[in-house]
C-alpha positions in Angstrom: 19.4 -95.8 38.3 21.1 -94.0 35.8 21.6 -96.9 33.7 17.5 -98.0 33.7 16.8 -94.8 32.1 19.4 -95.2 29.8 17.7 -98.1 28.5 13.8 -96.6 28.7 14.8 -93.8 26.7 16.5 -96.4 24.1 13.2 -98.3 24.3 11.5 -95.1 23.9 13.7 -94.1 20.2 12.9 -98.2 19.2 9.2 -97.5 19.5 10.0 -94.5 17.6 11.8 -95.8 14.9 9.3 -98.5 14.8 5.9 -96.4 15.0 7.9 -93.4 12.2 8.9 -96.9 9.9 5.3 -98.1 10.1 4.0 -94.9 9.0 6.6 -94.6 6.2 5.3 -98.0 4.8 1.5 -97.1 4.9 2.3 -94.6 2.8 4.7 -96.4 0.2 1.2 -98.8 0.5 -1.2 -96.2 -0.3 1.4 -95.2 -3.2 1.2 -97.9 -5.2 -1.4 -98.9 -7.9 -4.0 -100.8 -7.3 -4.5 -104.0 -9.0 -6.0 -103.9 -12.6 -6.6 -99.6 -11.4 -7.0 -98.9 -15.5 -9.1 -101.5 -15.9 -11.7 -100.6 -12.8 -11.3 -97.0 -13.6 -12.8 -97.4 -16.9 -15.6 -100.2 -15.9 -16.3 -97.3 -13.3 -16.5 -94.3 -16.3 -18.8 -96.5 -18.5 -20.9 -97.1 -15.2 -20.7 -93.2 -14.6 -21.8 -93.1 -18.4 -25.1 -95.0 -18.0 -26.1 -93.7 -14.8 -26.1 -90.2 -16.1 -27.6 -91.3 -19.4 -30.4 -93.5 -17.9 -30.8 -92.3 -14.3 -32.3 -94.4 -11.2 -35.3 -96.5 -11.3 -35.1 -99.6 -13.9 -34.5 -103.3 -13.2 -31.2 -104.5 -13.1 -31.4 -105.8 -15.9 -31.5 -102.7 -17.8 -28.8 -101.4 -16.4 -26.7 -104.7 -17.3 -27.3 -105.0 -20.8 -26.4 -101.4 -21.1 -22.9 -101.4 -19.0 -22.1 -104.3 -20.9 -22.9 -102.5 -24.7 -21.1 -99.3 -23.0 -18.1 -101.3 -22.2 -17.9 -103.4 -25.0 -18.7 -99.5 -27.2 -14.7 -98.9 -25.0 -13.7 -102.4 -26.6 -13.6 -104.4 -23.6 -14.4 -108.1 -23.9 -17.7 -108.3 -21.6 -19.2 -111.8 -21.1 -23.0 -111.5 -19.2 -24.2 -114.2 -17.1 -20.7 -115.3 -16.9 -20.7 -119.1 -15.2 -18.5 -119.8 -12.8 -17.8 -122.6 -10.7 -18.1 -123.3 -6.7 -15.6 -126.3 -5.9 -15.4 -127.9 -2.3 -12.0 -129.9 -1.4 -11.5 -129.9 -5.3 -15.6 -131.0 -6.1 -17.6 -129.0 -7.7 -20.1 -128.3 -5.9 -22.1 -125.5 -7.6 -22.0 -122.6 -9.6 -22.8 -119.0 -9.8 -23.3 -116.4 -12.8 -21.2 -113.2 -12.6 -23.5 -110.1 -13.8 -20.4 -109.0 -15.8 -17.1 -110.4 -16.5 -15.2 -108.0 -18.5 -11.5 -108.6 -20.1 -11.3 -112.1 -18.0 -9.8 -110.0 -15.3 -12.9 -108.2 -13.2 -16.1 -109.2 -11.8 -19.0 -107.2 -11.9 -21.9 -107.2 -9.9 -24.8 -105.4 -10.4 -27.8 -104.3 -7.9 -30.6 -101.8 -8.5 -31.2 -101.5 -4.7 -31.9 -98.3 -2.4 -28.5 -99.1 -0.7 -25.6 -101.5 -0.7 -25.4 -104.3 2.5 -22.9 -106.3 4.2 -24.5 -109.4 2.2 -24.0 -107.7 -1.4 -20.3 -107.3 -1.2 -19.6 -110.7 0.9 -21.7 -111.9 -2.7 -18.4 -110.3 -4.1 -16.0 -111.8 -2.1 -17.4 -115.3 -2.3 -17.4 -115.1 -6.5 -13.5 -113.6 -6.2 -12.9 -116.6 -4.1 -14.2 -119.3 -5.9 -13.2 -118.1 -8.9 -9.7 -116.9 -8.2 -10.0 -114.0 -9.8 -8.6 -111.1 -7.6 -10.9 -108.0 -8.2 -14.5 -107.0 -7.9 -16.5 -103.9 -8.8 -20.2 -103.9 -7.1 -21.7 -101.4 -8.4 -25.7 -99.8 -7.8 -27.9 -98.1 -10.2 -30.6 -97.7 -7.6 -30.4 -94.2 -6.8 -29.3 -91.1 -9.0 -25.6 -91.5 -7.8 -23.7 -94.3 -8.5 -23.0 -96.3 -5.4 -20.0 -98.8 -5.9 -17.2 -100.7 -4.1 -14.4 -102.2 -5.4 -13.3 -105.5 -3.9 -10.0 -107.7 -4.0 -9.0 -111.1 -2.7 -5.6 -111.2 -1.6 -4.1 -114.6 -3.4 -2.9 -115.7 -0.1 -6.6 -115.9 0.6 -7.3 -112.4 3.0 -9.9 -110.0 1.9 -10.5 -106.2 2.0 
């Protein structure tokens, strides 16, 4: 008998090992920087900037054409309406327009809306996807804060 609990309490220090290992790596994880972090951190200052300067309460629009002269005011390349393919099994299929696509790195989406949904940032995900590009920024002017998310595609094709 001696010997079975010999071998739970060495079962017992594995799981412990484990569980104190797993914890050790979600926090190297949480340690590192995040992809493109200077670039999103100053997309998100310039939104900061016109949110403060315009408040809530206009189209869109408005608040597109003045992220976009904010960011291009930090000298970031910003392209509006950016086009972007949608290819099936190597087809194109369709294509979408990116609100913002600033330094050929980040997609920005914009939405003047009393509250992000589900269907906003999967509107993310899908433009990350089929464009391959690996980070997004939804970000929305429709209430005096800022509301915003920022999105990646994993290239191995996972989400978060």
């Amino acid at each position: 008998m001696d010997g079975q609990d010999g071998q739970d309490r060495d079962v017992e220090s594995a799981g412990e090992v484990l569980s104190s290992f797993e914890a050790s790596l979600d926090l190297a994880k949480s340690c590192l920087p995040m992809k493109h972090e200077i670039l999103t951190r100053s997309i998100l200052s310039s939104a900061f900037e016109v949110i403060h300067e315009l408040g809530s309460g206009f189209l869109e629009s408005v608040y597109q054409n003045a992220l976009a002269l904010a960011l291009a005011q930090n000298g970031h390349k910003v392209e509006s309406e950016k086009p972007l393919q949608v290819r099936f099994r190597g087809v194109r299929v369709g294509e979408f327009f990116a609100d913002l696509l600033v330094d050929d790195t980040v997609v920005v989406e914009l939405k003047a809306a009393k509250a992000l949904a589900p269907e906003h940032q999967a509107q993310v995900i899908n433009y990350l996807n089929s464009s391959g590009l690996e980070v997004g920024l939804l970000l929305n002017f429709g209430n005096p804060r800022l509301e915003y998310r920022r999105l990646t595609r994993d290239p191995n094709g996972t989400d978060n």
